[in-house]
N, C-alpha and C positions, 0 to 999 in steps of 0.2 A: 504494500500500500504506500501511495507516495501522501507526501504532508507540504503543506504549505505553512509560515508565522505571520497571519496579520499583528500587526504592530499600530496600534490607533493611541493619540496623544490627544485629550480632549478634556474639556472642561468639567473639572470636580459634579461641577451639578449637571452634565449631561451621563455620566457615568453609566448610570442606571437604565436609561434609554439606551442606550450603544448593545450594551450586554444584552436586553429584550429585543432588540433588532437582530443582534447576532444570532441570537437564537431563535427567532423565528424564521429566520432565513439558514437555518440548519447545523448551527454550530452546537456543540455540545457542552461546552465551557470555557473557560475562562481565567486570565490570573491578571489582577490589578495591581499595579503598583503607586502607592498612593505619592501626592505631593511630588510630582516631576515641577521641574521649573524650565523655563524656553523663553525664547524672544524671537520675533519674528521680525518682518519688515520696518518693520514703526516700533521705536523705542517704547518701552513700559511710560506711564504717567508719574509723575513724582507730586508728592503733596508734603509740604516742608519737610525736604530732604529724605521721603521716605516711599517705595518705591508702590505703586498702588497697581496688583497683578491681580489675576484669577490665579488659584490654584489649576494644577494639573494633574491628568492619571494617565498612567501607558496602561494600556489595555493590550494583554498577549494572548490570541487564536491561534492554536495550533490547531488547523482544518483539515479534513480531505482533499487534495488537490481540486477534485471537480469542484467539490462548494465554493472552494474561495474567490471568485470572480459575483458571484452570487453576494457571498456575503459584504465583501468589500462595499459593492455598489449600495447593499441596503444600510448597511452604519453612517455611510457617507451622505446618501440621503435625508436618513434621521438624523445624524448630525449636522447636515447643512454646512458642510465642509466648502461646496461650491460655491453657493449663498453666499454667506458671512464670511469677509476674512479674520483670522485669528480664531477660531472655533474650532478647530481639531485636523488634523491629516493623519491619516491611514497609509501602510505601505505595505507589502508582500514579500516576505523575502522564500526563497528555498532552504525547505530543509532537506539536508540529504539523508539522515538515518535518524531515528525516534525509537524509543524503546518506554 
């Protein structure tokens, strides 16, 4: 069986949604990593000298090959990844062996 790693980096309070997307478009679970931090195109806000960010989570899918083009598109969807910038990106990597 071959696997695929979605990798989704998305906002604390979308968390929950992403994971019910994923799995209703066939994924079977899930590993969160809470409080990632990132910067994107446009610097964070500063409010006296203190840097004013949304928290972030990496969200790890280990898939079935076939699902992951599937899954991918539905998280990004409900994330609104395309929509909104600064809202989360998703990416695919290959895995060669899983046990």
């Amino acid at each position: 069986m071959h696997f695929k790693l979605i990798v989704a980096f998305v906002e604390d309070n979308k968390t929950d949604e992403i994971m019910e997307a994923a799995r209703a478009a066939g994924a079977t679970g899930c590993t969160v990593i809470n409080n990632a931090r990132g910067e994107g195109l446009e610097e964070n806000k500063s409010f006296f000298g203190l840097t004013l960010s949304s928290q972030r989570d990496v969200v790890l899918l280990l898939v079935e090959e076939h699902l992951s083009r599937k899954i991918l598109e539905h998280i990004g969807s409900v994330g609104q990844f395309d929509e909104k910038p600064g809202t989360g990106i998703a990416v695919v990597i290959d895995v060669e062996d899983a046990i």
